[in-house]
C-alpha positions as CSV (number, residue, x, y, z in Angstrom):
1,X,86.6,136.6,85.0
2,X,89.4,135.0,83.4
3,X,92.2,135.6,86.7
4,X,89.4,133.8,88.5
5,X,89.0,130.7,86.3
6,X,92.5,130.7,86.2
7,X,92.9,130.5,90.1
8,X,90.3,128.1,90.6
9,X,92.2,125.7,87.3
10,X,95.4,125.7,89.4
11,X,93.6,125.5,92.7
12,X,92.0,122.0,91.0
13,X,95.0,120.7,90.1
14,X,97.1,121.2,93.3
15,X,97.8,117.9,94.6
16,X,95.4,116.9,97.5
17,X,95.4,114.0,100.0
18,X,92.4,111.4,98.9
19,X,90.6,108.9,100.6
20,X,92.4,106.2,98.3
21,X,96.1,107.3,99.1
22,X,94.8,108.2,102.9
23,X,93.9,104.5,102.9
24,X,97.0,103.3,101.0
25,X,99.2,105.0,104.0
26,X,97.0,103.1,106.6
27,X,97.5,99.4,104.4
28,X,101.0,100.2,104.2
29,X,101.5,100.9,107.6
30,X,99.2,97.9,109.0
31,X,101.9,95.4,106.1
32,X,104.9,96.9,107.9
33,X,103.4,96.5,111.4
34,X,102.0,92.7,110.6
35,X,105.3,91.6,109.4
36,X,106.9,92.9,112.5
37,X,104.1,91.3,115.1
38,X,103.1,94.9,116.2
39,X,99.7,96.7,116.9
40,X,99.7,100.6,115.9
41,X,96.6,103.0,115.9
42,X,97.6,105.2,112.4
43,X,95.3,108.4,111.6
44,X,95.8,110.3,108.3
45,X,94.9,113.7,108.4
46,X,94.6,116.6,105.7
47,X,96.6,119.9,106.1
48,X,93.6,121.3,108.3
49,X,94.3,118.2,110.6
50,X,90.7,116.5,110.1
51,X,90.8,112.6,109.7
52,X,91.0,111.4,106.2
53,X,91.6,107.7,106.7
54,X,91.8,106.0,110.1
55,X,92.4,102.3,111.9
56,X,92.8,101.2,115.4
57,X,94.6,97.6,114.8
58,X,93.6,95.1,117.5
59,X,95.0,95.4,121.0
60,X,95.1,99.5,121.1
61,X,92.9,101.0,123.2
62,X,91.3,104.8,122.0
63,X,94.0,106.9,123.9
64,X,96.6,104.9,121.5
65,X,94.0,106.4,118.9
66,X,93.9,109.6,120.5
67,X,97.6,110.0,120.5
68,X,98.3,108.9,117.1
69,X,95.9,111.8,115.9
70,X,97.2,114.4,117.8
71,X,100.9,113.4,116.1
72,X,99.3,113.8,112.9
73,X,97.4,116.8,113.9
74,X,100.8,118.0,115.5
75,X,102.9,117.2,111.9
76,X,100.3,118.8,109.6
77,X,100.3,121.8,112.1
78,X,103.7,122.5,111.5
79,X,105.4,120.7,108.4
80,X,107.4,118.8,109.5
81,X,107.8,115.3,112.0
82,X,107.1,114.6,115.7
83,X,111.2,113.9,116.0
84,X,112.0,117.3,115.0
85,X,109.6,118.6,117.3
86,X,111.6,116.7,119.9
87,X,115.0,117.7,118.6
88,X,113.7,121.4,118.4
89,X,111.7,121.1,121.8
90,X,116.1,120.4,122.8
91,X,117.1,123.5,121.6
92,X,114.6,125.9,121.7
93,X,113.5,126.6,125.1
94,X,109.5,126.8,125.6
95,X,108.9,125.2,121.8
96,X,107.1,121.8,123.4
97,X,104.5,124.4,125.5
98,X,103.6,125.9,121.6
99,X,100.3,124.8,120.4
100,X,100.1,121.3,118.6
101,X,103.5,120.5,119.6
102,X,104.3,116.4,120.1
103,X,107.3,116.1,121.5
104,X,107.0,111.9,120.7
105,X,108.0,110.4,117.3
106,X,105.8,109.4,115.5
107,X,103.8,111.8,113.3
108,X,105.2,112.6,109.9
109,X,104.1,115.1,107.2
110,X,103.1,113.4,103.5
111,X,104.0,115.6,100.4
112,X,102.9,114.8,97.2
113,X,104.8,111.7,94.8
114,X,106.9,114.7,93.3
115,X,107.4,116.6,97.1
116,X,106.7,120.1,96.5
117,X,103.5,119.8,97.7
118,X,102.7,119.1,101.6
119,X,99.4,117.2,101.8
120,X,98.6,116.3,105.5
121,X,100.6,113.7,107.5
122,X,100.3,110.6,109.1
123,X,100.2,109.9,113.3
124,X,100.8,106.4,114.3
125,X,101.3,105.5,117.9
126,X,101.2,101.8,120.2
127,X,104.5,100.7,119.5
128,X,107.9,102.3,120.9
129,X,108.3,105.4,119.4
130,X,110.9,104.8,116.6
131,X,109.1,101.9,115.3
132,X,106.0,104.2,115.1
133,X,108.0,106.4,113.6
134,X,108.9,103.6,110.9
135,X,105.3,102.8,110.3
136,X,104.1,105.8,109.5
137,X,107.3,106.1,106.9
138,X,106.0,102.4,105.7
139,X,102.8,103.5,104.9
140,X,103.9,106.7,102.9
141,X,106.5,104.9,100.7
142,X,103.6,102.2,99.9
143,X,101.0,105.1,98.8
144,X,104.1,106.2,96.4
145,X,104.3,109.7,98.4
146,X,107.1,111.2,100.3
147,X,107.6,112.1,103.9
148,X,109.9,115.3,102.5
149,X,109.7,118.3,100.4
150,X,112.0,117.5,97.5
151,X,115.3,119.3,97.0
């Protein structure tokens, strides 16, 4: 009985992605895009890929939306960015056919504020791909999380 409460005290305290820093990623990502005159569709996901916080700005139509969730869906899948997915799709012949590959910047995994901890990731798509890229990074920096495991 007491291996069990133990598991289940660390399992609590393992960092998880909230609604309030799921909606801090979206804010910071709609400040970046504002100040830059752009219009991005940003999903945040949990590790399992289901929507934790969401917004379609104005002037994206829902296959903007659709896209930007399967880059998160694609970055929680695997661990790691959409842009690595592109520079391994490069050098690893049939990788972009794998399941949940996005081969389009973009989506970006969130670890916790410390980064040992992956904790979903972030999909943002209606602008060219590298300034996607640089919202979804936006929002993560202004939710005080990281977009890398720590060294």
């Amino acid at each position: 009985m007491a291996a069990l409460l133990a598991s289940t005290a660390t399992a609590q305290s393992a960092p998880t992605l909230d609604a309030a820093s799921a909606q801090a990623i979206v804010g910071g990502c709609v400040a970046h895009s504002t100040a830059k005159m752009q219009s991005h569709a940003i999903v945040v996901v949990d590790n399992g890929g289901h929507i934790v916080a969401a917004l379609r700005m104005d002037g994206n139509s829902t296959g903007i939306f659709d896209f930007s969730l399967a880059k998160a869906q694609a970055s929680a899948a695997w661990g790691f960015s959409t842009a690595q997915m592109l520079e391994n799709a490069r050098g690893t012949p049939g990788f972009a056919d794998a399941p949940h590959v996005v081969i389009v910047p973009g989506g970006v995994p969130v670890f916790s504020a410390d980064g040992k901890t992956r904790i979903g990731a972030v999909g943002v798509s209606g602008e060219a791909p590298a300034d996607d890229a640089a919202c979804a990074e936006a929002g993560i920096v202004a939710a005080k999380l990281r977009s890398s495991r720590a060294d």
